[in-house]
C-alpha positions in Angstrom: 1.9 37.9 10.9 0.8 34.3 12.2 3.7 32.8 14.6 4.3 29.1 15.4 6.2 28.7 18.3 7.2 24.9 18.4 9.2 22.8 20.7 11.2 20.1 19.3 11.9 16.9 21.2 8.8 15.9 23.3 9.5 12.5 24.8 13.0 13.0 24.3 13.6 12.5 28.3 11.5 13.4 31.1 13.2 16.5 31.9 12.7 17.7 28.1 9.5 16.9 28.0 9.0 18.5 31.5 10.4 21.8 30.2 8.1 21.7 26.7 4.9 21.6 28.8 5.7 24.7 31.5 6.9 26.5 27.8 3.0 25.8 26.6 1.3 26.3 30.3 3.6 29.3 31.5 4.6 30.5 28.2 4.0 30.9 24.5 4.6 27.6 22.8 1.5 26.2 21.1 2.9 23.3 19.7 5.5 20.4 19.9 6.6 17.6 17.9 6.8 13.8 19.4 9.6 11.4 18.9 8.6 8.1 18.9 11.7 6.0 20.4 12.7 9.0 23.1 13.4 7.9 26.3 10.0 9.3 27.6 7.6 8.7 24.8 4.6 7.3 26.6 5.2 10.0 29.8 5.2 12.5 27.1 1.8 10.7 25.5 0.3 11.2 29.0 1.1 14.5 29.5 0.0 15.5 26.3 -3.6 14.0 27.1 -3.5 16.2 30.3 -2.8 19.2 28.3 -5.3 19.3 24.8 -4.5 23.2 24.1 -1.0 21.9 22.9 -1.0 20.9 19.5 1.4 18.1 19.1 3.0 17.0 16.1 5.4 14.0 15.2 9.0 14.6 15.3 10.0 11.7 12.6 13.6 10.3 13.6 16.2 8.7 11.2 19.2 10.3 13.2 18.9 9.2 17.0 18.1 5.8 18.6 17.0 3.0 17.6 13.9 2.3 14.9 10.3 0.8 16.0 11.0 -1.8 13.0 13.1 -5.0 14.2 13.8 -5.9 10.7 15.0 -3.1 9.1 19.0 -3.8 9.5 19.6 -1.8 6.1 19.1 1.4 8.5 21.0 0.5 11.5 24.8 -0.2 13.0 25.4 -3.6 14.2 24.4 -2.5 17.4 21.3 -1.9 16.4 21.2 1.7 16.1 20.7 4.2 13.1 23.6 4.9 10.8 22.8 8.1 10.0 24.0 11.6 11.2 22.3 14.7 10.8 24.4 15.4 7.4 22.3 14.9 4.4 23.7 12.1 2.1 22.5 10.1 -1.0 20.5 7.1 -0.3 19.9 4.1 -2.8 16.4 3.1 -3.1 16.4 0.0 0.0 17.5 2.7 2.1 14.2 5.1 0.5 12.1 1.9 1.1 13.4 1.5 4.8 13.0 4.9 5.9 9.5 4.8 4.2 8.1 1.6 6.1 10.2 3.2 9.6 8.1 6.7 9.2 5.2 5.2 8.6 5.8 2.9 11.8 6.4 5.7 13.8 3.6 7.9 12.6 0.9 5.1 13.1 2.4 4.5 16.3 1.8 8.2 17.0 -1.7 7.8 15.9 -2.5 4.8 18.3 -2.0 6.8 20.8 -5.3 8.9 20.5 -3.6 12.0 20.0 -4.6 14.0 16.9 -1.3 14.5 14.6 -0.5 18.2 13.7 2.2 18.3 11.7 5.3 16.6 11.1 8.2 17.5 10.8 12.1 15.2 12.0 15.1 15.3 14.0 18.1 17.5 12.6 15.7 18.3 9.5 16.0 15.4 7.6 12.8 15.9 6.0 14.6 17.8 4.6 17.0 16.0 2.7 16.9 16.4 -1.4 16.8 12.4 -1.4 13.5 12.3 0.8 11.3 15.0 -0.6 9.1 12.3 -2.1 9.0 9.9 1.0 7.8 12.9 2.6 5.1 14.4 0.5 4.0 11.0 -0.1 3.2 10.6 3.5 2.2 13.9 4.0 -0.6 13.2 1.5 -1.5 9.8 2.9 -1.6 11.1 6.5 -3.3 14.4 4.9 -1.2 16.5 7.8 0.8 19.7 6.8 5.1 19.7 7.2 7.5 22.1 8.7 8.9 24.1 5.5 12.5 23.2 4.2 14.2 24.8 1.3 13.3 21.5 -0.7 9.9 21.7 -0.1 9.8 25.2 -0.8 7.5 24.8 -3.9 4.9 23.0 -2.2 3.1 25.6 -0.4 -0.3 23.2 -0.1 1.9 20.8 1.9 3.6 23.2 4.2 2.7 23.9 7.7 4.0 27.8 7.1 6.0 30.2 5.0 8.8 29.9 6.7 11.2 28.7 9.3 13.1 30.4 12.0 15.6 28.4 13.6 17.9 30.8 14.6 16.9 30.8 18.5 18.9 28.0 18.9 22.3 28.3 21.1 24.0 31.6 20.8 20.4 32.9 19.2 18.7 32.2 22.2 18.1 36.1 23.6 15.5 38.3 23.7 15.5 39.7 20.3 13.0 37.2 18.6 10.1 39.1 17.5 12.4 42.3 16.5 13.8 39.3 13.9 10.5 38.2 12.3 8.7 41.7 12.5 10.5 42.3 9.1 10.2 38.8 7.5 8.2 38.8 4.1 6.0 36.3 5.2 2.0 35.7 6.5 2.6 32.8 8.6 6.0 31.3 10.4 7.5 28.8 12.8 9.8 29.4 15.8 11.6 26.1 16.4 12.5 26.1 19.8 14.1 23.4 22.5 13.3 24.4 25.9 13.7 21.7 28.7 14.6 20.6 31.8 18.5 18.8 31.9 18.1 15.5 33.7 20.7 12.5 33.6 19.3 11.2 30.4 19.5 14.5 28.1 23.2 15.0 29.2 23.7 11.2 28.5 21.9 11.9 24.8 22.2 15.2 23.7 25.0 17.9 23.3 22.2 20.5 23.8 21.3 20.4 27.5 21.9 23.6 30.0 20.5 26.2 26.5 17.5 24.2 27.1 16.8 26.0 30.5 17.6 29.2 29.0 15.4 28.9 26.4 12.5 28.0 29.4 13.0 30.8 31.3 12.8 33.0 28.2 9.9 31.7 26.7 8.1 31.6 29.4 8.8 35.9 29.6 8.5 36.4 26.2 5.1 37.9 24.9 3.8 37.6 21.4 3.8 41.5 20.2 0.6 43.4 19.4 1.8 43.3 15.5 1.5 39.3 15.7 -1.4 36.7 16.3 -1.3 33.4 17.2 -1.0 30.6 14.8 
């Protein structure tokens, strides 16, 4: 079995993005996923540039922040932020439009940066979303990069970026125990989607998910990939 071990949220804050790269220098993540309206996005640019052997994706947002377009109010709060929370919801076809035009902002913003794109996947999965699925493999095509599986994607193995998903080590899955889960899955090829980091002022100020962050560090950064499993 092929294993993915990703780390969500790179440029989220300094601290996060701190965290992500000792996970890839000390530890066994291989890949992480950019956000392109964190708080650190251009530190997290830079230290991706200082570190090529991590594969770095885009981690599309619709759920957090503020979009790169000024002029897309049909996705925002009046202050200016996005509407939407991470549960999925119907969405008329300005919305489909919007969200089109943002993603594609933020995904040819990624790609001015000189880094090569790996994958994408989003924030709280919204790629997911039933509503989306042809947003997404529409700009998976154009961008001709892979996506992080999803149930509703399930059926279009050329676009995924593996078989399957594991996203249990996340809060009270975060021990030890994560090969011992995947040893048994029936599956060639899978992705671990982790959050290690470092809390600073700005993740507790943004994020609910701050001190299982440094335990997911340290135990990254002790884990070994298994003799059964190779790297992705």
């Amino acid at each position: 079995m092929k294993i993915l071990i990703n780390a969500d949220d790179f440029g989220l804050t300094k601290g996060v993005t701190e965290g992500i790269i000792k996970a890839h220098t000390d530890g066994i993540v291989q890949s992480t996923t950019l956000m392109m309206n964190g708080k650190a996005t251009q530190y997290a640019i830079a230290k991706a540039k200082k570190h090529p052997s991590l594969q770095v994706g885009i981690h599309l947002v619709l759920t957090w922040g503020k979009p790169l377009n000024n002029d897309l109010a049909i996705l925002t709060n009046k202050d200016g932020f996005f509407k939407f929370s991470k549960l999925e919801r119907e969405l008329h076809t300005e919305e489909l439009t919007a969200i089109k035009k943002e993603w594609q902002t933020q995904i040819d913003a990624f790609l001015s940066s000189g880094l090569p794109l790996h994958h994408i996947d989003s924030h709280h999965h919204v790629h997911g979303w039933k509503a989306l699925k042809s947003v997404i493999i529409e700009l998976a095509t154009m961008y001709q990069v892979p996506v992080r599986y999803t149930e509703s994607l399930r059926n279009e193995s050329d676009l995924l970026l593996t078989e399957q998903i594991w996203t249990h080590f996340y809060d009270s899955g975060v021990n030890n125990n994560l090969f011992s889960h995947l040893k048994d899955l029936p599956v060639k090829h899978v992705e671990v989607m982790a959050h290690p980091g470092f809390v600073d002022d700005d993740l507790r100020q943004q994020s609910s998910y701050t001190m299982k962050r440094e335990e997911e560090l340290e135990l990254l950064c002790s884990l070994q990939l298994p003799d059964w499993a190779k790297r992705f």
